[in-house]
C-alpha positions as CSV (number, residue, x, y, z in Angstrom):
1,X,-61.0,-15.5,67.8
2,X,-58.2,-12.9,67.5
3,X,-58.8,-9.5,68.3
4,X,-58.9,-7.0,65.9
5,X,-56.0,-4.7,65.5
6,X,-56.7,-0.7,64.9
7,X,-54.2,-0.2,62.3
8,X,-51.0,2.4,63.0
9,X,-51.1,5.9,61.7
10,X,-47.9,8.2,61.0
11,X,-49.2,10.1,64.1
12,X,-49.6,8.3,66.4
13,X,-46.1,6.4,65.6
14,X,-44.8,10.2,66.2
15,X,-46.5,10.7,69.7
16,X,-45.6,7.4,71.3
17,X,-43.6,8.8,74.0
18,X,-40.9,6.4,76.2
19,X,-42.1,4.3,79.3
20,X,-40.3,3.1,82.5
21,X,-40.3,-0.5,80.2
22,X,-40.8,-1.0,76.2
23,X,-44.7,-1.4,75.4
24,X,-45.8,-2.1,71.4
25,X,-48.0,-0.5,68.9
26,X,-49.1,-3.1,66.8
27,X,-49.8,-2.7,63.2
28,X,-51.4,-5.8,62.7
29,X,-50.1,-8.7,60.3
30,X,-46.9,-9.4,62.9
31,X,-45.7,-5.7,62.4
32,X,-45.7,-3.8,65.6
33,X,-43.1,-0.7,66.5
34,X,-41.2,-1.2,69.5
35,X,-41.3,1.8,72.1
36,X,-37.9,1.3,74.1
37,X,-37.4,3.3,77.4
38,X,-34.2,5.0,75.8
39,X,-37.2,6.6,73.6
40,X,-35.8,4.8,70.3
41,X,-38.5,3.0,68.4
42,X,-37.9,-0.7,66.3
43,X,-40.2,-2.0,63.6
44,X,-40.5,-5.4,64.3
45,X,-41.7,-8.6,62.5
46,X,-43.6,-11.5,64.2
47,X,-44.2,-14.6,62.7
48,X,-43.9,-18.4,61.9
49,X,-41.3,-19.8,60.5
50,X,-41.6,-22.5,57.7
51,X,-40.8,-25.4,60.1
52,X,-43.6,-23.9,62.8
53,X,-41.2,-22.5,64.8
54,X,-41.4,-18.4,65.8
55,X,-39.5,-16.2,64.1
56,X,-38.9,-12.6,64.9
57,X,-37.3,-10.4,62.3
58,X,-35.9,-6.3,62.8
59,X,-36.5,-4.0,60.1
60,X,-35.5,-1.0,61.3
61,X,-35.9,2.1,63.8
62,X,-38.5,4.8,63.0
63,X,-38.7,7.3,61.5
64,X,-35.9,6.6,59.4
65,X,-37.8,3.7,58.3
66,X,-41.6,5.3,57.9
67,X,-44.4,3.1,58.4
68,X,-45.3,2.7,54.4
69,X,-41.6,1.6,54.0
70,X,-42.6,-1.1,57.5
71,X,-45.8,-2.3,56.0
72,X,-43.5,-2.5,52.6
73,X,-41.0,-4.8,54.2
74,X,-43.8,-6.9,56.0
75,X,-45.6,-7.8,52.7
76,X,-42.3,-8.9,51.0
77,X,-41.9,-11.0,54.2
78,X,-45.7,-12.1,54.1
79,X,-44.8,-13.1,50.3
80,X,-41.7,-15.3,51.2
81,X,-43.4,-17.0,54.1
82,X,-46.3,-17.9,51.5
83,X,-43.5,-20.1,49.3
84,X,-42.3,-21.7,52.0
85,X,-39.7,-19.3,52.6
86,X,-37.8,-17.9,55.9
87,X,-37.5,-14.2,56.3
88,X,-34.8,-14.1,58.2
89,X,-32.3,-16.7,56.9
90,X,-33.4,-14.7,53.1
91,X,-32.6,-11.8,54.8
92,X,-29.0,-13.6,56.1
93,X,-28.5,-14.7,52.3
94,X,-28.7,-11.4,50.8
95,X,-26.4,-9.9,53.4
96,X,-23.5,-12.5,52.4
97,X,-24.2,-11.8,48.8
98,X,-24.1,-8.3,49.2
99,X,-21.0,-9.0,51.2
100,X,-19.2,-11.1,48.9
101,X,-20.1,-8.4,45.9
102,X,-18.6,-6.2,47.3
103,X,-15.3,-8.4,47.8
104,X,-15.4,-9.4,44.0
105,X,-14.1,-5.8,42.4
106,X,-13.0,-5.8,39.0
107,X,-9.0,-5.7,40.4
108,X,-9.5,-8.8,42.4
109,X,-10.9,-10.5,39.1
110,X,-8.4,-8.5,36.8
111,X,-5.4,-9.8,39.3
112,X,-6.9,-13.0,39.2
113,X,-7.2,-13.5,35.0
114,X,-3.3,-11.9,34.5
115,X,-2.0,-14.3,37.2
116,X,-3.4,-17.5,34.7
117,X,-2.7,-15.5,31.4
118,X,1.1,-15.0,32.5
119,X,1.8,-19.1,32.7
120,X,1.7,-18.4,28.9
121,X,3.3,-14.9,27.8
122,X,6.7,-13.5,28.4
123,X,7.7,-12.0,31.6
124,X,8.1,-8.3,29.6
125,X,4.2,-8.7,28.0
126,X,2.8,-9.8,31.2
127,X,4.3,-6.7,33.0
128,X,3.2,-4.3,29.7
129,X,-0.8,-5.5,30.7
130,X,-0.4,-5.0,33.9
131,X,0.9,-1.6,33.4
132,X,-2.0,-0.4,31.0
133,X,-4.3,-1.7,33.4
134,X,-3.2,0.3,36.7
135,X,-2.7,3.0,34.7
136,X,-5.8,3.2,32.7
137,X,-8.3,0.7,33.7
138,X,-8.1,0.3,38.0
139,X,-8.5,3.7,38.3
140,X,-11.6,3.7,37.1
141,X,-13.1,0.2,37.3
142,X,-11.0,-1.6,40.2
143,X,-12.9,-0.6,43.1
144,X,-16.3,-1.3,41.1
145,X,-18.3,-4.6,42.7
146,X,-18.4,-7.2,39.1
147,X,-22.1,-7.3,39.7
148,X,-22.6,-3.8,39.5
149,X,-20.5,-2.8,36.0
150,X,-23.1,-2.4,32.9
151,X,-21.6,-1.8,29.3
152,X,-21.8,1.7,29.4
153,X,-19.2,1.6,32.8
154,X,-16.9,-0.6,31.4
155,X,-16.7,2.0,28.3
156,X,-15.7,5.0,30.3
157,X,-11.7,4.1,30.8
158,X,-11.5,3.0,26.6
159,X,-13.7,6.5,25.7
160,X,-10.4,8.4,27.8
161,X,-8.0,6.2,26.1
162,X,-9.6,7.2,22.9
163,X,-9.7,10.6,22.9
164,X,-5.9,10.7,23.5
165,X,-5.8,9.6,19.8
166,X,-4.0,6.1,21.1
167,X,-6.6,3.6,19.6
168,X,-4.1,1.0,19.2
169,X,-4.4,0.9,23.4
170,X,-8.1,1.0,23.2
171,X,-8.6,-1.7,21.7
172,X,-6.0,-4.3,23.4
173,X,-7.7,-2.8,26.4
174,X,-10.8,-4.0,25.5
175,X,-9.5,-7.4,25.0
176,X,-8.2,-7.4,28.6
177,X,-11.8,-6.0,29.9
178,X,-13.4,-8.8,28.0
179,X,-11.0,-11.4,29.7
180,X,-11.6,-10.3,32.9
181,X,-15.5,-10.4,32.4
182,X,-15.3,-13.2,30.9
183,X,-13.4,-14.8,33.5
184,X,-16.3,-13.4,35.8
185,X,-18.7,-15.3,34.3
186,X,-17.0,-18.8,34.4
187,X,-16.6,-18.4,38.2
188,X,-19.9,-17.7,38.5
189,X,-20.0,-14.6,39.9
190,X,-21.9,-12.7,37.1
191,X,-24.3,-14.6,34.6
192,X,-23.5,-12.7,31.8
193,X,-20.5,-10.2,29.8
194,X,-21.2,-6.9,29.4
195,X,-18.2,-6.1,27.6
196,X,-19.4,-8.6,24.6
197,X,-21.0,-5.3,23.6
198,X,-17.6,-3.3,23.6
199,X,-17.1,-4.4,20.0
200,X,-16.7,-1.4,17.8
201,X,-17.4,1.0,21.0
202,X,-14.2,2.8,19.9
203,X,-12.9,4.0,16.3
204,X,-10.1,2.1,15.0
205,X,-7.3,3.3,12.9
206,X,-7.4,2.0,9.4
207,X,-4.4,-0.6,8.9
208,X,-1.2,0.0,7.1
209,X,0.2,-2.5,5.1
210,X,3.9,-2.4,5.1
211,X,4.8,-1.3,1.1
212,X,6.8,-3.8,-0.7
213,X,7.5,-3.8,-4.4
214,X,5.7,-5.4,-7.3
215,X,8.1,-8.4,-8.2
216,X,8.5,-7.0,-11.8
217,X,11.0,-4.5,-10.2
218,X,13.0,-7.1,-8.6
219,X,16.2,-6.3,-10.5
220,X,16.1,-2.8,-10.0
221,X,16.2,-3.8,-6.4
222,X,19.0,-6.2,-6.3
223,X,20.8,-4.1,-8.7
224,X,20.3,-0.8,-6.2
225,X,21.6,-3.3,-3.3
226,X,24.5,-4.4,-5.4
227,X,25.8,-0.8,-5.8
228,X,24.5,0.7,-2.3
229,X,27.3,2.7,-0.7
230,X,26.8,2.0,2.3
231,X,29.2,-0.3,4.4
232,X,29.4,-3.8,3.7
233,X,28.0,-5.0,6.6
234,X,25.0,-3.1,6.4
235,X,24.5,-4.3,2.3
236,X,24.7,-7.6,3.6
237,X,22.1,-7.2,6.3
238,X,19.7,-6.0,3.6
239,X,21.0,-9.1,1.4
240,X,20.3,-11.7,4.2
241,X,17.1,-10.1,5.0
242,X,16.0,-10.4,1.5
243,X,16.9,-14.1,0.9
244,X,15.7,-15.7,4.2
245,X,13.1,-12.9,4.8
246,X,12.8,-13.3,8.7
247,X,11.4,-10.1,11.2
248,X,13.7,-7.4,11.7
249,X,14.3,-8.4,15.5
250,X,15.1,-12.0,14.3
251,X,17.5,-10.4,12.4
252,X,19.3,-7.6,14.7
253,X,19.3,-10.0,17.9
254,X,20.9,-13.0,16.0
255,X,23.5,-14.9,17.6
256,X,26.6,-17.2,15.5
257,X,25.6,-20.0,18.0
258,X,22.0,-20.0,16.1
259,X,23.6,-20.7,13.3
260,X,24.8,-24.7,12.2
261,X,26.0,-24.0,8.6
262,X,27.1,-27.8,8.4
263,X,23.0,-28.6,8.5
264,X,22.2,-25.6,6.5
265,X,19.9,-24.3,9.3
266,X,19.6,-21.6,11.3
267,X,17.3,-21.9,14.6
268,X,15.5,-18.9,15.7
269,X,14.8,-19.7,19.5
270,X,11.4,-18.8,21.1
271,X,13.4,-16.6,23.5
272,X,17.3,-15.0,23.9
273,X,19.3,-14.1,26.4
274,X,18.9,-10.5,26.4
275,X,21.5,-7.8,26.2
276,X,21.6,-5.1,29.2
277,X,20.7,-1.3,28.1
278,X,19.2,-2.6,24.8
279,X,15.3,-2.9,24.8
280,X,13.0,-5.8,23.7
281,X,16.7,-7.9,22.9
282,X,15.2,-10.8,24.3
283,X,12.8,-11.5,21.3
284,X,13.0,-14.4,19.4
285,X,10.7,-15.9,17.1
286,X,7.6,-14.7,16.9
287,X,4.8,-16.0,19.7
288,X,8.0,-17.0,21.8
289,X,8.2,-20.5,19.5
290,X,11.4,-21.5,18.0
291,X,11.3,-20.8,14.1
292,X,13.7,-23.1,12.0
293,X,15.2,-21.2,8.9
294,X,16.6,-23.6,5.9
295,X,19.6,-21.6,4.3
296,X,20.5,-22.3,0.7
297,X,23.3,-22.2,-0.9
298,X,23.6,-18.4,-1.9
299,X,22.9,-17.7,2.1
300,X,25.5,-19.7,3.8
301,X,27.6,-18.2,0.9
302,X,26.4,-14.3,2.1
303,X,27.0,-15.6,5.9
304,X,30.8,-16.7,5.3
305,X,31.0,-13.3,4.3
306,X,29.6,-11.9,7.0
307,X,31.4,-14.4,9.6
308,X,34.7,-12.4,8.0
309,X,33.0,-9.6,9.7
310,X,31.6,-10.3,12.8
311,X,32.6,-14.0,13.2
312,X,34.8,-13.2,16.3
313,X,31.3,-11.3,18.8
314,X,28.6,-13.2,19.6
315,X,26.1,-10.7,17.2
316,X,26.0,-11.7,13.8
317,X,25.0,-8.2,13.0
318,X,26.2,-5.7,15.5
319,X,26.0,-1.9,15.6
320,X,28.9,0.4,14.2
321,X,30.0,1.6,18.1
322,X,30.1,-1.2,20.9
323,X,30.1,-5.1,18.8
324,X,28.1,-6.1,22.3
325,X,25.1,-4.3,21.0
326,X,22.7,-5.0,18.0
327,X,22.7,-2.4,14.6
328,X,20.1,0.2,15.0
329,X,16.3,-0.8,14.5
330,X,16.0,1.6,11.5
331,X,19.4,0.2,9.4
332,X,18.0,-1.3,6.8
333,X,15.3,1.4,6.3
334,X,17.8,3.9,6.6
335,X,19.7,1.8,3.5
336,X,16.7,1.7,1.7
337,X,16.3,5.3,1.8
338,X,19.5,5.6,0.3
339,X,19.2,3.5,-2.5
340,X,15.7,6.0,-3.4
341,X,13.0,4.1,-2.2
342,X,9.9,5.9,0.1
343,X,10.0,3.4,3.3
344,X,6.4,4.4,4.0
345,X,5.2,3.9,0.0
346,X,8.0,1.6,-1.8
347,X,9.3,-0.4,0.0
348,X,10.4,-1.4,3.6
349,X,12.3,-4.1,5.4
350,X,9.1,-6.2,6.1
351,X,8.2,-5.9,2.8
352,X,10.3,-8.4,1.5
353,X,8.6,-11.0,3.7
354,X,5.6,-10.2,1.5
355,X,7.6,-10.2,-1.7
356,X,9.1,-13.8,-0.9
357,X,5.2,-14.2,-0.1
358,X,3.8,-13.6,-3.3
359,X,6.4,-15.2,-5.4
360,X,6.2,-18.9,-3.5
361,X,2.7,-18.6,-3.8
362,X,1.9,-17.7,-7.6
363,X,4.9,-20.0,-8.1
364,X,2.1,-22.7,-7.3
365,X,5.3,-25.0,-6.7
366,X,4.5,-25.2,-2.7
367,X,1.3,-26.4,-0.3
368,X,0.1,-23.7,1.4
369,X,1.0,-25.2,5.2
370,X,4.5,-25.1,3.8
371,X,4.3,-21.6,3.3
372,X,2.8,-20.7,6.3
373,X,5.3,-22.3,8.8
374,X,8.6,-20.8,6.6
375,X,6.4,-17.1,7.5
376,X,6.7,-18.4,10.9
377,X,2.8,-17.2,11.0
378,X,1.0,-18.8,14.1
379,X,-1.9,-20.9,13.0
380,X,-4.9,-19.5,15.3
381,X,-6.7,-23.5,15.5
382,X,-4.7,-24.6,18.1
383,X,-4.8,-28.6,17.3
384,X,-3.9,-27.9,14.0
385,X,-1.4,-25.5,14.5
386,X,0.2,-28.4,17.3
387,X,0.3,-30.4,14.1
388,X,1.8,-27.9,11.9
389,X,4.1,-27.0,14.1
390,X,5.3,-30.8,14.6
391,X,5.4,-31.8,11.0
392,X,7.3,-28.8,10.1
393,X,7.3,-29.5,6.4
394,X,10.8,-28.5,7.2
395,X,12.1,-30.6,3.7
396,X,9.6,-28.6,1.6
397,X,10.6,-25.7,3.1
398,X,14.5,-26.9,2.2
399,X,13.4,-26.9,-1.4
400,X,11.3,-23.8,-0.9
401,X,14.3,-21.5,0.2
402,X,16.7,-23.2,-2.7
403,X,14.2,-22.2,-5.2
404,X,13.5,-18.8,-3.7
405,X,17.3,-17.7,-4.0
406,X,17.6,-19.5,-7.5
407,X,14.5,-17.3,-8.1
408,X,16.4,-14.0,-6.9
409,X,19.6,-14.7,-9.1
410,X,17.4,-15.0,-12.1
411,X,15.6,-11.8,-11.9
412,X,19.4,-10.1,-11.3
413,X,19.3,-8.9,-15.0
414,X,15.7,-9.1,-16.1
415,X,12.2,-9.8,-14.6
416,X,11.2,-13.6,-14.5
417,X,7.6,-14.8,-13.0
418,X,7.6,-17.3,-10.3
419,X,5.2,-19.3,-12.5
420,X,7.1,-19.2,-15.5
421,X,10.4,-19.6,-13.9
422,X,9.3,-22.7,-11.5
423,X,7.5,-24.2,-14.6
424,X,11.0,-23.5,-17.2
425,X,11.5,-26.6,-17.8
C-alpha cells in the first residue's frame, strides 16, 4: 500500500532551502518540486506512459510557476493519460505547431498566393498588387501568425485605406485579403476565412456610368462631328471610335500592322509592344485576349483616310508633337467638349460603346453571344466563355458591324430606330 502524501503548501514550497544534493517535495499525484543545490526549484511530473513505460515531464521552475498553476498542469496531464494519451510527445506536438504558426505570417501566405496569381496577369498588374500590399497591407498584417488573425484584424489596414477617401483601393484590397485567406484555408493551415465577413466592412462609392446620348440625337452628333474644327486627324479618331466602338487605349495604342484591310479586320492583340516614356502603352484588348474587330465598308473607307495621314509611323493615331508617341488620353473628350457636349453628363468617348450597345440590341437583328464578343466583354463562366471565345460568331459580327455603319449613315439627316430601320423592309 502506497504511503500517503501530505499535500504541498505555498509555504512550505517558499522555505525549501538548497542541500549539498537535490531532495523532492512531493505533491502527490506524480507532482513533486525539485530542490536543486544551485537553490533553483523544478515542478516535475512522474508518471506512466500509455505503452507502460515511465515518463517524466518539466513544467516549470517555481515560483514563476505557483503551485495552483503545477497542480493545473498535472490535471491536464492526468486527463490526457486517461485517453490513452502521452504528456510529453502532446506537449512536443503543440510546440511544433506553435512553431510552425508562427512561420505561417500572412506575407509568407500573401507571397505565396501572388506568386500563382501572376502565371495569369500581366507583369505591370502583378507588380500594382504587390505594391498596394507592402504599402498598405504588410505593414500591418505580414508579421501576424494566419492562425491568429480574426475579422476585426484583417479590417484594420482597409478602415486606414478608407478614411483616406480611396475606396476604390479598399475594396480590391479586400479581394487580395480574401485570396490570401482563402489560400490559407486550402493548405490547411487555418480551417476557416475570416475575411468572408469583410463584405460590405467598408463604404463604397456609388458607380458612375459613363453618359452617352439617347440614340434619337444621333444626327445632331454626326452632324457636330462633321463640322468640328478641330484637325482632321483628331475628327477622324472620334469617327473611327464611333463606328467600330473599341476602348480608348485600343484605340490610342493602335498599330498599321493590326490592321489587314484586304480581310476587312482589324486584330486587337492581348498584349503590345510598349512604347518607352508612355504609360500603360502595352495594353491591348481587354483581359490581355486578342479581340478581333470586323470593319465595314464605311471604316476601311475612314482608315484610307487616315493611312494618308499617318500611313508612313507605326501609330495609326499618333499625338500632334513626336509621331513615336500615341494622341493624348483626353483627345476625344477634349473634341467633344468642343463640339458642346458635358463629358461628365452628355456624352463621353465610352459612351458610344453603349450607344452601338443599345442600338444592336433593340435592333433585335443579333443573338445576344454575338453581341457580347463584338463588346469584347469577358464572359465570367469560364467553360462557356472558352466556347464563346472559340466560336467567335465572328460572321455575325461581320454583318453586325455592316448594319451598324449602314445604321449611322441613316440617322445622318434624321432619327431612325434600330427596330424600324433593321425591319424596313
Amino acid at each position: 500500500m502506497a504511503r500517503p502524501v501530505t499535500p504541498l503548501t505555498d509555504s512550505k514550497c517558499e522555505a525549501a532551502k538548497p542541500r549539498e544534493k537535490e531532495y523532492k517535495l512531493f505533491d502527490g499525484q506524480g507532482l513533486y518540486l525539485a530542490v536543486k543545490p544551485s537553490g533553483s526549484k523544478v515542478w516535475r511530473f512522474k508518471f506512466t506512459r500509455p505503452d507502460d513505460r515511465a515518463g517524466l515531464a518539466t513544467f516549470g521552475n517555481y515560483p514563476a510557476l505557483t503551485l495552483k498553476a503545477a497542480r493545473d498542469r498535472r490535471a491536464s496531464a492526468l486527463e490526457l493519460l486517461a485517453h490513452d494519451q502521452d504528456p510529453i510527445e502532446t506537449a512536443r506536438l503543440a510546440k511544433i505547431e506553435a512553431t510552425n504558426a508562427r512561420a505561417n505570417t500572412f506575407k509568407a501566405m500573401a507571397e505565396e498566393w501572388h506568386a500563382a496569381c501572376s502565371l495569369k496577369w500581366s507583369p505591370g498588374h502583378a507588380a500594382t498588387v504587390w505594391r498596394n500590399l507592402e504599402l498598405h497591407v504588410l505593414p500591418v498584417l505580414g508579421a501576424r501568425p494566419l492562425g491568429e488573425l480574426k475579422t476585426r484584424d484583417l479590417m484594420q489596414p482597409l478602415k486606414a485605406v478608407e478614411k483616406r477617401g480611396t475606396l476604390e483601393l479598399a475594396g480590391r484590397l479586400r479581394q487580395y485579403i480574401t485570396g490570401v485567406m482563402r489560400m490559407a484555408v486550402q493548405h490547411g493551415l487555418i480551417d476557416s476565412n475570416p475575411a468572408n465577413d469583410l463584405v460590405g466592412a467598408t463604404a463604397t462609392r456609388k458607380s458612375a456610368h459613363r453618359p452617352a446620348l439617347p440614340l434619337d440625337r444621333l444626327p445632331e452628333l454626326l452632324q457636330r462631328i462633321k463640322a468640328d474644327s478641330g484637325r482632321a486627324l483628331t475628327r477622324h479618331a472620334v469617327s473611327l471610335t464611333l463606328l467600330v466602338f473599341i476602348r480608348s487605349s485600343e484605340l490610342r495604342f493602335a498599330r498599321w500592322s493590326e490592321i489587314d484591310t484586304v480581310r476587312a479586320m482589324w486584330e486587337i492583340p492581348g498584349q503590345r509592344e510598349a512604347i518607352e516614356g508612355v504609360k500603360f502603352s502595352h495594353r491591348g484588348a481587354k483581359m490581355g485576349t486578342p479581340h478581333l474587330v470586323p470593319l465595314s465598308r464605311q471604316t476601311l473607307e475612314l482608315l484610307e483616310q487616315v493611312r494618308q495621314l499617318t500611313g508612313r509611323f507605326d501609330l495609326v493615331f499618333p499625338g500632334d508633337h513626336y509621331h513615336h508617341k500615341p494622341m493624348s488620353e483626353n483627345t476625344i473628350n477634349k473634341a467633344l467638349r468642343r463640339m458642346g457636349y458635358d463629358t461628365k453628363v452628355d456624352l463621353c468617348g465610352h459612351g458610344f460603346r453603349t450607344m452601338a450597345c443599345s442600338a444592336l440590341v433593340e435592333s433585335g437583328l443579333w443573338s445576344k453571344d454575338a453581341v457580347e464578343r463584338r463588346m469584347s466583354h469577358q464572359e465570367r463562366d469560364t467553360v462557356r466563355g472558352a466556347y464563346i471565345h472559340k466560336a467567335e460568331h465572328l460572321q455575325e459580327r461581320r454583318l453586325m458591324c455592316q448594319w451598324w455603319a449602314d445604321y449611322l449613315d441613316a440617322n445622318r439627316q434624321q432619327h431612325v430606330t434600330p427596330y424600324d430601320f433593321a425591319h424596313r423592309w
